[in-house]
C-alpha positions in Angstrom: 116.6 126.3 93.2 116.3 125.2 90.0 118.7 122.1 90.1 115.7 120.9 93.4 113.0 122.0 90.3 114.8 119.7 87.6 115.6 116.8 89.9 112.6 114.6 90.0 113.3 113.7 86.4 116.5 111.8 87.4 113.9 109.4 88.7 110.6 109.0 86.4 110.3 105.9 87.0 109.4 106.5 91.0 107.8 109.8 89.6 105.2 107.7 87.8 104.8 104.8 90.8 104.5 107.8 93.7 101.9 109.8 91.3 99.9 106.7 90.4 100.1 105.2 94.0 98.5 109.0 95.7 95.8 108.6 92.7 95.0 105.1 93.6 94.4 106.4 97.3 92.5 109.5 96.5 90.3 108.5 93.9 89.2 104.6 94.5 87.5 103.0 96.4 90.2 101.7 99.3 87.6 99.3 101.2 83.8 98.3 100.2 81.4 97.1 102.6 78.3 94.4 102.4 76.4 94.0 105.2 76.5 90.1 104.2 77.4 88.1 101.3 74.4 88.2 99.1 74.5 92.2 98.8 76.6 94.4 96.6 79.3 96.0 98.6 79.5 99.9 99.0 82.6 101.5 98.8 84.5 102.8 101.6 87.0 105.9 100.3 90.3 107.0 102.3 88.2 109.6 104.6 85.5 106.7 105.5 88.3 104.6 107.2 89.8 105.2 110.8 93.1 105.9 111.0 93.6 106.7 107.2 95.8 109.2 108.1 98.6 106.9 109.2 99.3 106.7 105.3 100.0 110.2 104.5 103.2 109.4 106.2 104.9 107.0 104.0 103.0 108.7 101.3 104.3 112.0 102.0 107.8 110.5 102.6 108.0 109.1 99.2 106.9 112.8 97.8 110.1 114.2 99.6 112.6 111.1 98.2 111.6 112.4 94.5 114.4 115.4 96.0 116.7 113.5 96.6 120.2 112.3 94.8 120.1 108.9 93.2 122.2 107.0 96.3 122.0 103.5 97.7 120.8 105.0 101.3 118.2 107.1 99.7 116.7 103.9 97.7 117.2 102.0 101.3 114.7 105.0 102.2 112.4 104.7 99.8 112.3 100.5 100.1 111.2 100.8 103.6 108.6 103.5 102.6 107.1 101.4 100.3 107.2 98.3 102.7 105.6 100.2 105.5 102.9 101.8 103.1 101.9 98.4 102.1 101.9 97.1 105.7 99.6 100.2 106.6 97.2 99.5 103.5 97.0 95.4 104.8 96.8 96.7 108.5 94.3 99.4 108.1 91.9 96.9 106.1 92.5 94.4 109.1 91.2 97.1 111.5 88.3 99.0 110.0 86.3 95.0 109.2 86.9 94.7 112.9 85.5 97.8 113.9 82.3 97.1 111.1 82.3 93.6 112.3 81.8 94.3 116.0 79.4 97.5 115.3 76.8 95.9 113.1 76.3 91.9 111.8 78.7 88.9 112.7 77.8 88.8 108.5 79.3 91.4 107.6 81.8 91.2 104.5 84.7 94.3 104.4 87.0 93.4 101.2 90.2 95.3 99.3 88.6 97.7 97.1 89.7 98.7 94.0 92.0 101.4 95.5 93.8 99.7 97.8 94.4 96.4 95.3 96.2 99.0 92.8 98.0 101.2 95.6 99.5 97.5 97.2 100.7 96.2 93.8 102.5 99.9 92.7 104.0 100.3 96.2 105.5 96.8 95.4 106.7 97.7 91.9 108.0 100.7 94.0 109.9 98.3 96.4 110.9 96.4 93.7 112.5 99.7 91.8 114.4 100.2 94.9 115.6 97.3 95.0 117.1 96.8 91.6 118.6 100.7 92.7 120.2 99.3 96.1 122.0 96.3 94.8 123.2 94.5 91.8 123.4 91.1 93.1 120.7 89.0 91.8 120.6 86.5 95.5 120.6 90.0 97.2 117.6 91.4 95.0 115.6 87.9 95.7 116.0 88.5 99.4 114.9 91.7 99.9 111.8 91.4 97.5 110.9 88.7 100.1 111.4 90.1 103.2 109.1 93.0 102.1 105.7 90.1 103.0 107.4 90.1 106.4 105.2 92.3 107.8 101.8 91.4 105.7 102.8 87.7 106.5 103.2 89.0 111.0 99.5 90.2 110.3 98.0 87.4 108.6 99.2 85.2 111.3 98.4 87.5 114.3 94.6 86.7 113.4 94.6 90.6 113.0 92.5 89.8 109.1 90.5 87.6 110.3 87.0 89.7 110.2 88.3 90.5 106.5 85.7 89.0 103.7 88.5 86.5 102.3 89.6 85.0 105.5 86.1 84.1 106.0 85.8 82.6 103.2 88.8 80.8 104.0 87.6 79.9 107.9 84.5 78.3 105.9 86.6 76.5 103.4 89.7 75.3 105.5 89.1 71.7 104.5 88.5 72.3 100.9 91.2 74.8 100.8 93.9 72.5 102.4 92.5 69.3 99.6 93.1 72.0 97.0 96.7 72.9 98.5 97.6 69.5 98.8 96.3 68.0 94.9 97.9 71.2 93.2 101.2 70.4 94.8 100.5 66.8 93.4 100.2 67.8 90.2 103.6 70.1 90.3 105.1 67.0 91.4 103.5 64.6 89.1 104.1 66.9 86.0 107.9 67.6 87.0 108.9 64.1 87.6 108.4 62.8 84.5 109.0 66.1 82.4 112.6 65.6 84.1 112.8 61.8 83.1 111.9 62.4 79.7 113.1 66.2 78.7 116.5 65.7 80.3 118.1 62.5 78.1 115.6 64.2 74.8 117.5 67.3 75.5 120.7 65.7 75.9 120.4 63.5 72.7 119.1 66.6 70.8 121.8 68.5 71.9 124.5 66.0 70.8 122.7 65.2 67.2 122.1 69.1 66.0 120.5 67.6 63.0 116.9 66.0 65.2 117.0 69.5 66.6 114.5 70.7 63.5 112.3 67.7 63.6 112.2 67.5 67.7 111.5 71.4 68.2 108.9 71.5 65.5 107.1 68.9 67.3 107.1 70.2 70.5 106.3 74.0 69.6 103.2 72.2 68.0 102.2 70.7 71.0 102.9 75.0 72.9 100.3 76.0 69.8 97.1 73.8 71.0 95.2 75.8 73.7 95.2 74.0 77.0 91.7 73.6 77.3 91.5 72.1 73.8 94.5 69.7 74.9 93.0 68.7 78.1 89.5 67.9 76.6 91.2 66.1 72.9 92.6 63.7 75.9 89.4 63.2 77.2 88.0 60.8 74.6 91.3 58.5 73.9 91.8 57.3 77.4 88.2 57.0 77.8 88.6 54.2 75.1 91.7 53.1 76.6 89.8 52.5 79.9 87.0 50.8 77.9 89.5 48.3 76.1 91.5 47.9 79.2 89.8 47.9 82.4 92.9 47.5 84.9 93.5 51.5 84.1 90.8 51.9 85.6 91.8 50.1 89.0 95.0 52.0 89.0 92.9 55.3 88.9 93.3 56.5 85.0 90.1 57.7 83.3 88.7 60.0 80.6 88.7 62.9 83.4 90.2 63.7 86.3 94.5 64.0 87.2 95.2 61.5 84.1 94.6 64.0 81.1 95.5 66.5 83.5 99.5 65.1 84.0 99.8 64.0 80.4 99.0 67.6 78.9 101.3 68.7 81.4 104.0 67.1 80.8 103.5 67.9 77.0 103.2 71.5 77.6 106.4 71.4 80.1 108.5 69.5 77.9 109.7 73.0 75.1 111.0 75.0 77.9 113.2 72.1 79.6 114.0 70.5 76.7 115.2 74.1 74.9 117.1 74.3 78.0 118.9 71.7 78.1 120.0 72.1 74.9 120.7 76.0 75.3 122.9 75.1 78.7 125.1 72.7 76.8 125.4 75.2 73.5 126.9 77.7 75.4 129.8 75.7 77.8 133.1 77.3 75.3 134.4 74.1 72.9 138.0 75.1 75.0 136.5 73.7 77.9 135.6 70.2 76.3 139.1 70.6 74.6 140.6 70.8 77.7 138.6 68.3 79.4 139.6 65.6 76.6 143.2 67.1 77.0 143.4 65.6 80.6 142.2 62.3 79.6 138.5 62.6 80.7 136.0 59.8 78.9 132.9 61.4 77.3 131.0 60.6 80.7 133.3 62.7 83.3 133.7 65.4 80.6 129.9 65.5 80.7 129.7 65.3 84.9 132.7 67.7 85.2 132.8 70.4 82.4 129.5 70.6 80.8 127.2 70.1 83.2 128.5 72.7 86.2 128.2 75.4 83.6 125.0 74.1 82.1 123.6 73.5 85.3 122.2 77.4 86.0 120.4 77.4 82.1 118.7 74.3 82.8 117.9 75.6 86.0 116.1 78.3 84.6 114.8 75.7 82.3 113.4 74.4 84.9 111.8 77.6 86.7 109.4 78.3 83.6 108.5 74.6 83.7 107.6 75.4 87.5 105.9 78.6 87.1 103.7 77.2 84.2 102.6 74.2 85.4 100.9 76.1 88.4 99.4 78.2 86.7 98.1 75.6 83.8 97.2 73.5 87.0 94.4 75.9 87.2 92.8 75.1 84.5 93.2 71.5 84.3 90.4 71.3 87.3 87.9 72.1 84.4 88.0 68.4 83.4 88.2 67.3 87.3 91.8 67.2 88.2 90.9 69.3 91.3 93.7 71.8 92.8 93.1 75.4 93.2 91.5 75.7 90.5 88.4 74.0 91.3 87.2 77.0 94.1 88.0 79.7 91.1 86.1 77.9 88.8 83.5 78.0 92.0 83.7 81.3 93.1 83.6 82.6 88.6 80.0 80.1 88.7 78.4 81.6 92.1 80.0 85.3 91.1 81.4 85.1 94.3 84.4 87.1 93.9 86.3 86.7 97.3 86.0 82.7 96.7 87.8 83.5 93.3 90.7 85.6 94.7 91.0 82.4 97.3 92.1 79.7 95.0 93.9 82.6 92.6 95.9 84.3 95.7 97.8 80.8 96.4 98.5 80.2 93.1 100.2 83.4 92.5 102.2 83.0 95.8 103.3 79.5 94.9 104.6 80.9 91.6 106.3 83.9 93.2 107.6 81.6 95.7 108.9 78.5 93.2 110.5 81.1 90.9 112.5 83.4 93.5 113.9 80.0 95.1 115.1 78.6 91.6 116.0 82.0 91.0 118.3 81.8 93.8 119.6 78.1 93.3 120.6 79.5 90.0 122.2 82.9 90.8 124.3 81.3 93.8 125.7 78.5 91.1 126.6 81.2 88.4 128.3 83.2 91.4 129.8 80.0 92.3 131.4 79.2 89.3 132.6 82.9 88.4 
């Protein structure tokens, strides 16, 4: 009896997610309700929505795991709990703006309330706990955090959340979301492209002459200190006068607003983290590996190709995945001096207070960075394992 008393501490850390994820449930708000989208929506607790119930399984299931031993097939257990209390949460708000949509107003609005926004990101810290408990293997830990929006992703595209609030916003916006989509992924690739062309050979050269390292990093960890909307609007008023002196910028689209400022602060902010990489990845390849390298007759270039650069190759990568990560989120703000993106509907949604129209051009950006980093991730945990 007392080693079943004692045994939830061998796991705090689910203690805490389990606790926090039944408080979440019990004490917020799950749904809230507007009978259109001028009004204030009322909240909706767990009793007030059908088939609530359905989560006291998972719920209770994760209560028992506390129990249990530390083992693989017990955090297996406790991965799937999570993954099917999240699919519930996303399933159940589906369902009850269905039911309120059909009973009253085609107008109505049923959004995530606060309780079910906080019990959906602890049940995926959960998952991601049990994760880190099932496996060591960095590739394997990437796939299963993925594979846990497998069901979420099933309901989204079975039209099942259709009636909710933010996919009506989305059904109104489809044209202006997809011109967002499509100019924010312009500006990842226009900011990567010549971050690449220029950090690369500046990290190589830094790299080789230690003694510009001082001089080059001091520079660009300037350039990290100015705020990005301070950078983006200190651009404004020197191509404006570059525009003014030379007016064939202006046929090839450059201006004192719009993508222009946007790509060159970009770039600047981008260049530290590749740059630091570059030079990190070629710091650490062991001097017996160059000494062997020369040793078998290799010039300076296929020493580079063959020895430095395979073993560089997963720090630059990570290099690389900051870079990635950054830039769509600093994307966001660079629609402030026109650059358009995702950025432009929050900076919409934050003017009209409409919070739903916020949450759809901050939703994509988050799952473009989630997805971005776990595929570099990847790339760069299947080269280490490569060359182990």
């Amino acid at each position: 009896m007392s080693s079943l008393l004692f045994r939830p501490r061998q796991q705090p850390v689910l203690l805490v997610l389990i606790a926090l994820i039944t408080l979440a449930l019990f004490a917020l708000p799950l749904l809230s309700f507007a009978a259109n989208r001028l009004v204030s929506g009322q909240p909706l607790t767990l009793w007030q929505v059908t088939n609530s119930i359905l989560l006291f399984i998972p719920l209770l299931w994760l209560w028992q795991s506390l129990w249990w031993p530390p083992r693989r097939i017990h955090a297996i257990s406790v991965l799937l709990a999570a993954e099917v209390l999240l699919a519930l949460l996303i399933w159940l708000a589906g369902q009850q703006a269905t039911q309120l949509a059909n009973s009253g107003s085609p107008l109505a609005r049923t959004a995530f309330g606060s309780g079910l926004w906080c019990a959906a990101a602890l049940a995926l810290l959960l998952a991601a706990e049990a994760v880190r408990q099932i496996t060591r293997s960095t590739p394997w830990r990437i796939v299963l955090n993925l594979q846990i929006w497998l069901l979420p992703l099933a309901l989204l595209l079975s039209g099942h959340l259709d009636r909710l609030s933010l996919l009506k916003e989305y059904a109104n916006r489809t044209a202006v979301f997809d011109a967002a989509f499509t100019q924010h992924l312009w500006l990842l690739g226009g900011t990567l492209l010549p971050t690449v062309i220029i950090g690369l050979p500046l990290g190589l050269a830094i790299a080789r002459r230690p003694r510009w390292q001082n001089a080059a990093f001091s520079v660009l960890n300037l350039i990290q200190t100015v705020p990005s909307v301070a950078l983006f609007g200190l651009l404004i008023a020197p191509l404006a006068g570059l525009v003014a002196h030379f007016p064939l910028l202006a046929r090839w689209g450059i201006s004192g607003i719009g993508i222009a400022p946007a790509l060159i602060a970009l770039v600047l902010y981008a260049l530290l983290p590749l740059v630091r990489s570059v030079v990190a990845g070629l710091q650490q390849v062991p001097q017996e590996v160059r000494e062997t390298a020369r040793g078998m007759g290799m010039s300076a270039w296929q020493q580079f190709w063959h020895a430095e650069l395979p073993l560089a190759l997963p720090v630059w990568l990570s290099g690389l995945r900051v870079v990635v990560v950054q830039t769509v989120g600093l994307a966001v703000v660079a629609a402030l001096i026109g650059a358009g993106g995702f950025g432009a509907i929050v900076f919409q949604g934050l003017l009209s207070s409409a919070l739903d129209l916020v949450l759809l051009g901050v939703i994509p950006v988050v799952a473009l960075a989630v997805i971005f980093d776990a595929l570099l991730r990847l790339l760069s945990a299947l080269l280490e394992r490569r060359h182990d």
